[in-house]
N, C-alpha and C positions, 0 to 999 in steps of 0.2 A: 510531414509531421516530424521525420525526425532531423531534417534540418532545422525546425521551430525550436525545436526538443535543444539540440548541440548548440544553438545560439544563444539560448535561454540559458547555459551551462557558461558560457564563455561572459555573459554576462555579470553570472556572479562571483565568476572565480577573480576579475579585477578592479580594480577599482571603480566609480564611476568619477565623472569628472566633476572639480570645485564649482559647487555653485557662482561665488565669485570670482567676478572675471579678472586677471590681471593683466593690465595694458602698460605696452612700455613706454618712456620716458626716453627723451634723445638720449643718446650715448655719451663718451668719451674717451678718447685716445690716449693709451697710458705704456704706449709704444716704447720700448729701450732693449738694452742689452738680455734682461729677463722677464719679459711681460707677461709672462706664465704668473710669476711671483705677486700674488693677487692673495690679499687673507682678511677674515671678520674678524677684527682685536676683539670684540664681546658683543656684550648689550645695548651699545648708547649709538648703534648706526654708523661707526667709524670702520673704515678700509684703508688697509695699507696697501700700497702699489709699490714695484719697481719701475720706476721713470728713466729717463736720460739722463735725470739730473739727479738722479737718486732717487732714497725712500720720498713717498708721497701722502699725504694722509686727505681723505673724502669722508662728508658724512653725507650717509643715505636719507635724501629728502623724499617728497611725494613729488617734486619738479624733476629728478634725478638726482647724480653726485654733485655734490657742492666742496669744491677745494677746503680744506681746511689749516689753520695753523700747524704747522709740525717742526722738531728741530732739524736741524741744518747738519747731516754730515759730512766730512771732506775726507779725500783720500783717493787712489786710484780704483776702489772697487765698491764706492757707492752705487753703481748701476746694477750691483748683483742682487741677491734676494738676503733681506732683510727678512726678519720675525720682531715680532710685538705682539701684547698681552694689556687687555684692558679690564677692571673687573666694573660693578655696578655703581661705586664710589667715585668711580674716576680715577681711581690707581692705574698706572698702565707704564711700559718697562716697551722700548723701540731697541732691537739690538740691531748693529749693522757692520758687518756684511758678511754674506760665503763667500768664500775664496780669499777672503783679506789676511793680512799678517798682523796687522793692528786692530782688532774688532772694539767698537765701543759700543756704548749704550746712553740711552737720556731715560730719565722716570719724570712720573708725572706723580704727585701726593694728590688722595686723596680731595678732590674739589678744585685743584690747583691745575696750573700750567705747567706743558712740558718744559723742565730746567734745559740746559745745553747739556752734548753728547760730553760723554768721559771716555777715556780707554779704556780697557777692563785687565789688560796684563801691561807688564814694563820689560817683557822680553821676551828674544826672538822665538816665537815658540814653534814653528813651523803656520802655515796655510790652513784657513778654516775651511772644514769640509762641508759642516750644515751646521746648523743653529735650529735654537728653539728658546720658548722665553713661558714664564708665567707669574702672575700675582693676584697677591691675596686681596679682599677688601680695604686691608688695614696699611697698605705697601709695602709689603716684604713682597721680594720680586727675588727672580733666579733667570740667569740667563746661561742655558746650555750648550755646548758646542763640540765639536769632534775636531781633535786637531792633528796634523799631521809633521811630523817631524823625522826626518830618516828613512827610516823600515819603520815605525812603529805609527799608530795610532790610537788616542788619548782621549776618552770621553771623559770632561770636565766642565765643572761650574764656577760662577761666580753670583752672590747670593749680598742681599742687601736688606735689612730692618727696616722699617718706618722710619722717614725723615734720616739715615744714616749714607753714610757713602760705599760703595761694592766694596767687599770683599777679597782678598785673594784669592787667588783658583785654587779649585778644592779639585781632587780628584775621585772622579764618580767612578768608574772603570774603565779596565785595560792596565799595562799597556797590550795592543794587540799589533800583532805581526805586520806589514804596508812588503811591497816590492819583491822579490821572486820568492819567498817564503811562502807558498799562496797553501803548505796544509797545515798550517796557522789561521783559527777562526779570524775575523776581521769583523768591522763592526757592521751593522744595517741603520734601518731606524727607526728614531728614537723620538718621545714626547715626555714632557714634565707638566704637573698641574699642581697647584697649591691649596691645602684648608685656607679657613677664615683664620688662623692663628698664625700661619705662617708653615705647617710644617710639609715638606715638600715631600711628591712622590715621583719618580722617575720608571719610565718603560723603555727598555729597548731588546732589540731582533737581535742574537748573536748566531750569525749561521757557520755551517762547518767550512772547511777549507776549500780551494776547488779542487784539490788535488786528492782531499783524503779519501781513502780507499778500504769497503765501499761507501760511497757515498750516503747516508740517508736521504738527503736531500729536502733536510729539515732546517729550520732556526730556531733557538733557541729562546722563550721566552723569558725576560730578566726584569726584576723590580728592584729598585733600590728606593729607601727613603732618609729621610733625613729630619730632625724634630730642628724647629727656629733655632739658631744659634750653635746646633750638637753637629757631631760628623755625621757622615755617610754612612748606613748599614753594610755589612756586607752582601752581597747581591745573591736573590731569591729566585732561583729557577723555579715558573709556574709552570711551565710544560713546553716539549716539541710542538713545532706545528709546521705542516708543509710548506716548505722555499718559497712559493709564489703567494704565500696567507700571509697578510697582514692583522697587525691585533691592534686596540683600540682603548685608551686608557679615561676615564671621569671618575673626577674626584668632587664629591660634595661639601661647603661650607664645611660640616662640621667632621670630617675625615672619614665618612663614610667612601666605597670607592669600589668601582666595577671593572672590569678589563675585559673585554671583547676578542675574542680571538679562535680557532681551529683547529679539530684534528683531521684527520683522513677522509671522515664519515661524517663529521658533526662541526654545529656552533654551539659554539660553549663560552660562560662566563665565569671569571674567578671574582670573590668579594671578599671583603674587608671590613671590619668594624671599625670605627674608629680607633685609632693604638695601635692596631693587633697587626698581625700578618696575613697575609693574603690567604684564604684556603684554597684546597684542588681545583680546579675548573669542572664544571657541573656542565649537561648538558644539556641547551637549549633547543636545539631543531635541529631536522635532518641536515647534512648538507650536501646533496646533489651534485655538482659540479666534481670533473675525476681531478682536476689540476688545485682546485681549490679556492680562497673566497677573500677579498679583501673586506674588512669589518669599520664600523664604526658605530661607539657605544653615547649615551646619553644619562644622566643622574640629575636629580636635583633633592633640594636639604629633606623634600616631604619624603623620598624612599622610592619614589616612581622612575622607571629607566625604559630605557629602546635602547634593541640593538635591533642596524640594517647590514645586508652584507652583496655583493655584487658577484660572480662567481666567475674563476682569470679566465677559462675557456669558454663558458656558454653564457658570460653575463647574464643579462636577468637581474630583479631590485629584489628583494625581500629582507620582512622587518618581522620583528616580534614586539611586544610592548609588555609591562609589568606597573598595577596598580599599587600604592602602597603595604608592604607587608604580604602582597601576592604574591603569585607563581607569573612565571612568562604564559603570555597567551599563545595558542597556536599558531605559527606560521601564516601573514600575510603577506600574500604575492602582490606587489606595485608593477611589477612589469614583468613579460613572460622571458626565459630564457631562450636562447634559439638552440639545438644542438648540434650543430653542425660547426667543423673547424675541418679546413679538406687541406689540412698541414700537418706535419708532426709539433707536440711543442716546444720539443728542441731545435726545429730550424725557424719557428716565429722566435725563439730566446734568440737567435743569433742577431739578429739586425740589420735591415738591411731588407730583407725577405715581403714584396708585397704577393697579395694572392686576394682572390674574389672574394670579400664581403656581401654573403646574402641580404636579399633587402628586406629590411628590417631590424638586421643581426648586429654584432657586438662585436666589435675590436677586441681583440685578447690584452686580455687584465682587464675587463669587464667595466664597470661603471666607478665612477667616483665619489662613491656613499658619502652623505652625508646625516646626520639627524640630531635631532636638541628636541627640549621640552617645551611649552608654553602652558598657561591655566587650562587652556582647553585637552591637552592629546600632545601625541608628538606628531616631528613631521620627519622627513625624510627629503631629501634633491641630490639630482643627477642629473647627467645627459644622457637623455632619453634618444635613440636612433627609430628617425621616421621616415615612411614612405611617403613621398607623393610624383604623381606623375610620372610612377617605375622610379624615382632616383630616389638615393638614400642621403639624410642627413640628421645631424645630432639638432634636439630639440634643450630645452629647460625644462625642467622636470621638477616641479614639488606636490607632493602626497599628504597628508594630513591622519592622522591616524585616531580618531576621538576615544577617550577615556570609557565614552560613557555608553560605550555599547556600539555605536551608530557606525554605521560601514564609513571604509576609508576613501576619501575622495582624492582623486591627484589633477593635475592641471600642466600641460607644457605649453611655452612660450618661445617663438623665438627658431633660430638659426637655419632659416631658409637660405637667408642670402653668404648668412657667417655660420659654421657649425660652434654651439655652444661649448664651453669646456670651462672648469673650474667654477662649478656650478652651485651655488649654497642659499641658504635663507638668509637675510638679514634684518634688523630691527632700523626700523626708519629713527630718525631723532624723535620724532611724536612717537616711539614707541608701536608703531604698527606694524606687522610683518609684512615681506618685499621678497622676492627673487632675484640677488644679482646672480652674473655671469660674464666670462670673460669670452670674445669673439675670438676665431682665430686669424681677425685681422687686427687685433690688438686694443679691441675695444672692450671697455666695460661697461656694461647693458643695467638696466633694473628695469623692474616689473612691479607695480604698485596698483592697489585696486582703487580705481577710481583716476586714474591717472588720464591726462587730455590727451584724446587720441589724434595723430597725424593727421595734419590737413592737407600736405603738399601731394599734387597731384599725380603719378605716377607716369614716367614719361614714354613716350613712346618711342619702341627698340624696331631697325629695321637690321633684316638679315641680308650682308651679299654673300655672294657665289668664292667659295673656301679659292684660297689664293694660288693650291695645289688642288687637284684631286685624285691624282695618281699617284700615294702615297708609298714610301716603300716601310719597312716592318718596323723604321725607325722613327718617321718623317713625326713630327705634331702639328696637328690640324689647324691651321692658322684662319680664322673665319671674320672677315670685317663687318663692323657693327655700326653702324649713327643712331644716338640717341637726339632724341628733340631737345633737352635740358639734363642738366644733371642729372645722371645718373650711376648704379653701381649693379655689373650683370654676373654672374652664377653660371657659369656652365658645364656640363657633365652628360657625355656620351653611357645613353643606358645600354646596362650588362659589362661596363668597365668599373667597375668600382674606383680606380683609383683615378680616375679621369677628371678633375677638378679643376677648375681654374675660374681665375676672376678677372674682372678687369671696372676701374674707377674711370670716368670721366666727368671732371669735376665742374664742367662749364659745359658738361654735352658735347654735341659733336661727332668726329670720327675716331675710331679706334680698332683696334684689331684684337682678338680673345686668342688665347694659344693654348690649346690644348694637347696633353701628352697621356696616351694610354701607358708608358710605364711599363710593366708586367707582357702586354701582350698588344700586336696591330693596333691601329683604327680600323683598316680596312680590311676584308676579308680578300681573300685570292680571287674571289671571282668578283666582278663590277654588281656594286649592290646599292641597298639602303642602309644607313647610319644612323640612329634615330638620336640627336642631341636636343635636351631640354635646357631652357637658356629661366634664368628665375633673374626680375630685373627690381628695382624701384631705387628712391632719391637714395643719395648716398647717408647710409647711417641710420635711414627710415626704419621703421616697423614694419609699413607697408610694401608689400610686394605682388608678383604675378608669375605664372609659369607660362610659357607658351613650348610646346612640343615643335621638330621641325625635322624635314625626313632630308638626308645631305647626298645625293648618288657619289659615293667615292669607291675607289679601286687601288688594289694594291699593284705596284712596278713587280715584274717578276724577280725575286733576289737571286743573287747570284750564285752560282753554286757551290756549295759548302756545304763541307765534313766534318759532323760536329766527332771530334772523339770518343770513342765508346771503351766503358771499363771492366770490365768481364773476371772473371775466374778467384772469384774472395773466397776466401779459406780464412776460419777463426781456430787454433790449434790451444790448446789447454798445454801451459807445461811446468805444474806445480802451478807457485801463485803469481803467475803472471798467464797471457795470451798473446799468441803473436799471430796475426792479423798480416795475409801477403792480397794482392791482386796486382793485374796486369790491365794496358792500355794497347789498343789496336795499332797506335802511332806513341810516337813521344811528344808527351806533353810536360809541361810547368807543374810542380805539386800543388795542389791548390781542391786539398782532402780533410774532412771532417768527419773521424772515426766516434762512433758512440759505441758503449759495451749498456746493455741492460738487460733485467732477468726478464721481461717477455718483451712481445713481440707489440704491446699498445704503443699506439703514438700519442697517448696520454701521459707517457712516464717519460722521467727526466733521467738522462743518465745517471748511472754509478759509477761510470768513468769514460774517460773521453780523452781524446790525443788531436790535434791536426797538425797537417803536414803544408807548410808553404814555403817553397822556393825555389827561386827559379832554375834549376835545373832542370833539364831535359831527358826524359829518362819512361821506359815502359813497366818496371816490373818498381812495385812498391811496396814495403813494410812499414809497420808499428809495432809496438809494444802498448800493451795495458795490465794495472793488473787484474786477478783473475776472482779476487772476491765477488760477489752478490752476479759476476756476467755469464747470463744463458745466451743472448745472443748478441754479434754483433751486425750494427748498422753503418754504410758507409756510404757518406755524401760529399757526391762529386757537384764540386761549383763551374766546369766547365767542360765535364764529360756527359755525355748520356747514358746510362739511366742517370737522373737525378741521385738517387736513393738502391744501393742493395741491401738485404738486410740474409745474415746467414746465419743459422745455430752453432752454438762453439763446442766443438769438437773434443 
């Protein structure tokens, strides 16, 4: 009974699943130097990609993407990521490129074809760092960018009327600090959105220094706006929010405007009346997560909004919704968090650092919200992480959240063979809603209900005998494979999370899969089993199959080897600074990553921090930090044992 009882619970706490089915549609390879760079310009089913050959433009059919007309830019850094803005008129603003020296832009009027690209400055201004773009119904368009020149960096726009040519570069803010000045804030990022009149509103992250001391380990949230034609306001701090929170800006037709964003403890939204200035951030729902929550908000002209949020440490999806003139509703869960992270999150912040993802669980910095409105409710999409057959992988993920009482339905698609990523809703050209997604084999997928399903038949995969099986701690698992026909296979040693590999053959045939555990062994010390799941079907297919298979391999006995060990940390207090000594068993290379912080969670990010690398040879080590906000200090060794000391400061 009371497992009836606990499942009957679990039932209702999530969603259930879309009654409507969505089936994919063949793919398309949109491979280049940034094939992350994947975005929905609006409403009319248009995707911008980064290609080889530059920006790309697709409109979302029910057959899949269909190539579309776009302009043509040239230069050495059309392969980077590009941004564009399209509204429901057909007004739409392509700016290209990050990293370029030259940035331009093409606009499209109103009902009209995209003209050719322009420049948008006539001097050297230093390297674009990121872009962003937006337009109104009527064609006033802004194209925003972070530039870099010296030590400094330069958040600025360039802004253009209806039917008129851009603008000079205005400057939105900064300048801010670049190059060893680092307890000089610098900038994060940033979004712009436009009224139906033109008048522009601007959001970005200003976080503290990395040096300053102590640290909050906050960003600052800023608004700036600007009315059609007038300057830039001076810029409106709406509040802190934790380093790893991201905030979320929608602006409505007629300047209504919500911003999405976090404190410590909460989701919270600040608003705007048309004209006015943004008020306090209010709070909308708990927020759970100890690291904190990436956001994304929703508006439209009737008053009705969503925000969803994903949470950096324990992921999980959750949304709230607000009917006209409402309040937010309470807190729906779309997907459960996991709570487990068996790292600190200052050495996941370092890079580089793999370690076991439970199955099921969530990559830190959690999912990558999406949400917008429709007549019926909102929706929300992510990559959703799924089990099957013990291994894990990212699914497609869209939720639907109805206006009208009725519980929220979600739906995942996809990423057996590819794990999904950059994951969002789209409006087909007919106007009907779709699921793209970007593969991490550089494919863009879509999902449409009613879509022909795959008819080619799934080939058959035989397994030979691993071409080693006496592996030593390093070896990767080399396994030959014959497919009957074309195919494309998946494989992944379960209880390695990071064991992934692929292998295409495009005519059938033989081939070999190569697999690298990464992090830790294949093989254990003693002669065992290996349980590798192999997921196979045509290349690019929808369709697929898993088949499990047990490998007898064994590890070579390693040689013997003394890893160094680091002993005797002392954190001494003297006035406002800490000095920080230990010692090594042998002499070793520096290659030390000191953190000072007031406890002992490995939920907190330092308030300051020192490393030590160089090659010198040497047993006995010091640092300095300073001494504000640090009760204890932590020290991580990248090539001593322990890993990790952590000592109280003295």
């Amino acid at each position: 009974m009371r497992r009836l009882l606990l499942l009957a619970l679990l039932l209702l706490a999530f969603p259930a699943s879309a009654s409507a089915a969505l089936d994919e549609t063949p793919p398309i390879e949109v491979g280049g130097a940034r094939s992350d760079c994947v975005q929905v310009m609006g409403a009319a089913g248009e995707v911008l990609a980064a290609t080889k050959t530059g920006p790309r433009l697709f409109g979302a059919t029910r057959e899949g993407f269909k190539a579309a007309a776009a302009p043509v830019f040239s230069g050495p850094d059309v392969t980077e990521c590009a941004a564009a803005s399209t509204a429901a008129s057909g007004a739409g603003v392509i700016a290209c490129c990050q990293y370029g020296y030259e940035p331009a832009a093409a606009v499209r009027e109103p009902g009209g074809a995209w003209g050719e690209p322009s420049e948008l400055t006539d001097d050297d201004g230093g390297d674009v760092r990121a872009l962003t773009t937006a337009v109104s119904e009527r064609g006033d368009a802004i194209v925003l960018f972070a530039r870099a020149r010296g030590n400094q960096l330069r958040l600025s726009a360039v802004r253009r009327a209806p039917g008129a040519t851009f603008g000079a570069p205005e400057l939105v803010a900064g300048p801010f600090r670049l190059g060893f000045d680092l307890s000089v804030p610098t900038l994060e990022s940033f979004q712009a959105a436009m009224t139906a009149d033109g008048e522009t509103v601007v959001l970005y992250e200003l976080p503290e220094g990395e040096h300053a001391g102590p640290r909050r380990n906050t960003v600052d949230v800023m608004v700036v706006t600007a009315p059609p034609g007038g300057r830039f306001s001076a810029p409106q701090k709406l509040a802190a929010m934790p380093r790893l929170s991201h905030a979320s800006l929608a602006v409505a037709p007629d300047g209504h405007a919500l911003i999405s964003l976090t404190d410590a403890t909460s989701i919270r939204a600040a608003e705007r009346a048309p004209g006015q200035s943004f008020g306090e951030p209010v709070r909308v729902a708990e927020l759970t997560d100890p690291v904190g929550a990436g956001t994304s908000v929703a508006l439209d002209a009737a008053g009705r909004a969503a925000i969803a949020w994903s949470g950096v440490a324990f992921g999980g999806v959750t949304a709230v919704t607000r009917a006209p003139s409402g309040a937010f509703t309470s807190p729906v869960a779309l997907a459960p968090a996991v709570r487990r992270l068996p790292v600190d999150v200052a050495l996941v912040m370092d890079g580089g650092l793999s370690y076991e993802i439970p199955a099921g669980g969530w990559y830190f910095g959690g999912a990558d919200v999406h949400t917008g409105l429709d007549a019926g409710g909102a929706w929300v999409s992510w990559e959703s992480p799924q089990t099957s057959a013990g291994f894990r992988y990212d699914a497609a993920a869209l939720a639907t959240l109805p206006f009208d009482g009725s519980r929220a339905t979600t739906q995942t698609v996809g990423g057996q063979i590819a794990d999904a990523r950059k994951v969002t809703r789209v409006t087909l050209t007919d106007g009907a809603p779709a699921l793209m997604w970007l593969d991490d084999r550089d494919r863009l997928r879509l999902a449409v209900e009613g879509a022909e399903t795959a008819t080619t038949p799934l080939p058959e995969v035989q397994v030979g005998r691993p071409l080693k099986t006496a592996l030593t701690s390093r070896d990767k698992l080399r396994l030959p494979l014959r497919c009957s026909g074309p195919c494309e296979v998946r494989g992944r040693l379960l209880g390695h999370s990071d064991s992934d590999a692929s292998l295409t053959l495009e005519h059938g045939g033989e081939g070999t899969l190569v697999i690298d555990a990464y992090a830790s062994p294949i093989a254990s010390r003693r002669p065992g089993r290996v349980q590798l799941a192999l997921t196979y079907g045509p290349p690019g297919g929808a369709r697929s199959a898993t088949r499990t298979f047990s490998l007898r391999l064994s590890q070579q006995r390693p040689r013997s080897q003394t890893v160094p060990r680091a002993h005797g940390l002392r954190a001494v207090r003297h006035g406002n600074r800490i000095d920080v000594s230990w010692t090594t068993d042998v002499r070793v290379m520096s290659f030390f990553d000191v953190y000072g912080t007031g406890t002992r969670s490995r939920f907190e990010l330092p308030v300051a921090q020192t490393r030590l690398a160089d090659d010198k040879r040497r047993r006995r080590f010091t640092a300095t930090m300073p001494a504000a906000g640090v009760h204890y200090v932590t020290l991580i060794g990248w090539a001593t044992a322990p890993r990790k000391l952590v000592v109280p400061v003295r």
